[in-house]
MILUMTOR-753065 format. One record per residue (C-alpha): residue number from 1; residue in one letter; y, x, z. Coordinates in steps of 0.1 Angstrom, whole numbers. Example, Ala and Ser with C-alpha at 12.3 -4.5 7.8 and 13.67 -1.06 7.14 Angstrom:
REM residues 2
<1, "A", <-45, 123, 78>>
<2, "S", <-11, 137, 71>>
This chain:
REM residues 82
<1, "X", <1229, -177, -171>>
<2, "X", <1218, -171, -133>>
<3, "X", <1253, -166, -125>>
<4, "X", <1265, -201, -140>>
<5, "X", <1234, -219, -125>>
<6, "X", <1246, -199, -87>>
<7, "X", <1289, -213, -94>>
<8, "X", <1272, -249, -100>>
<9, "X", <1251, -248, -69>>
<10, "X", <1285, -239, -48>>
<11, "X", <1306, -263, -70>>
<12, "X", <1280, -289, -58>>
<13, "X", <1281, -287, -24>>
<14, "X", <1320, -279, -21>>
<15, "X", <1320, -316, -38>>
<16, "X", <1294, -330, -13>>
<17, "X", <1313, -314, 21>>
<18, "X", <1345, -328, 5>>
<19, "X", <1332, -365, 2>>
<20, "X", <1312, -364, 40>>
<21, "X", <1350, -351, 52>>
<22, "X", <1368, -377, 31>>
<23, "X", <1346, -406, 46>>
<24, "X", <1365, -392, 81>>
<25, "X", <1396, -396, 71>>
<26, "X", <1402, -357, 65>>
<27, "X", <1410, -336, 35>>
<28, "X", <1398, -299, 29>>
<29, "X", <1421, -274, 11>>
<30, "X", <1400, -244, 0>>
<31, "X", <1432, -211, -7>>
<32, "X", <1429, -173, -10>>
<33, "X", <1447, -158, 13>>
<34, "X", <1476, -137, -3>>
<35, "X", <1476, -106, 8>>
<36, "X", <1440, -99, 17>>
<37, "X", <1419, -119, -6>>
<38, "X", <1400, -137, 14>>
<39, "X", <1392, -174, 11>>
<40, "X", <1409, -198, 40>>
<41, "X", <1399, -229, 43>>
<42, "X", <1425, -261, 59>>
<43, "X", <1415, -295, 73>>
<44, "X", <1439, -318, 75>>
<45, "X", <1444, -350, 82>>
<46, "X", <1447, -373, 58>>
<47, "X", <1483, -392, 62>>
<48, "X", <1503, -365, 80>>
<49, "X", <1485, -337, 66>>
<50, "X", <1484, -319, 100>>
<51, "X", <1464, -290, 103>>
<52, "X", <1431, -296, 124>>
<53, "X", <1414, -262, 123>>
<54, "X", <1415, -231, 97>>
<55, "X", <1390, -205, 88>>
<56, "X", <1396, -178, 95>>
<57, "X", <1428, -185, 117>>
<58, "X", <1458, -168, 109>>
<59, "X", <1453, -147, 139>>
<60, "X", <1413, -135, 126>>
<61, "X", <1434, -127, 91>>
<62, "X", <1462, -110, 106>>
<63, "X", <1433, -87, 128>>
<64, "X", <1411, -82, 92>>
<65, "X", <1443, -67, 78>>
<66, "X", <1450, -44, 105>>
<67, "X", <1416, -32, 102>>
<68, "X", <1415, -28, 68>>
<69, "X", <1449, -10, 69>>
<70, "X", <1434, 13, 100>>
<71, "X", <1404, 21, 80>>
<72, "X", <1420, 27, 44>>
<73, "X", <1446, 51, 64>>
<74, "X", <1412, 70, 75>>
<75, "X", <1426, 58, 112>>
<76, "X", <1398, 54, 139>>
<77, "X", <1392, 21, 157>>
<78, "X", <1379, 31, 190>>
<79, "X", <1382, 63, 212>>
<80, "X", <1351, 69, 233>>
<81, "X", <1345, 92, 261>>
<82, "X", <1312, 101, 273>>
């Protein structure tokens, strides 16, 4: 039951940051990221559906999935010398 009351709660508030963007003219497109699972958000702009801003950019996804693929290959990220 705590779990349905916690998805209404963010169902809420998805629908209340969707109306304040509508009123300026922009629309918010809320995706999972294919290949690592993540959730993106897109605004556009409403009309000519343009891409304003994305989070994470493509380039913060395409630097998770290096380090994820660096870490699942046991790799190291950093050398340090003392």
């Amino acid at each position: 039951m705590r779990q349905e009351s916690g998805a209404k709660a963010v169902e809420r508030a998805v629908e209340s940051v969707e109306r304040y963007v509508s009123d300026l003219a922009r629309d918010l497109q809320f995706s999972v990221h294919e290949s690592s699972g993540r959730t993106v958000i897109t605004v556009t702009e409403r009309g000519t559906q343009r891409v304003i801003r994305q989070i994470p950019s493509e380039e913060m996804l395409a630097l998770a999935e290096r380090i994820d693929s660096t870490l699942d290959q046991g790799g190291v990220l950093m050398r340090t010398r003392a």
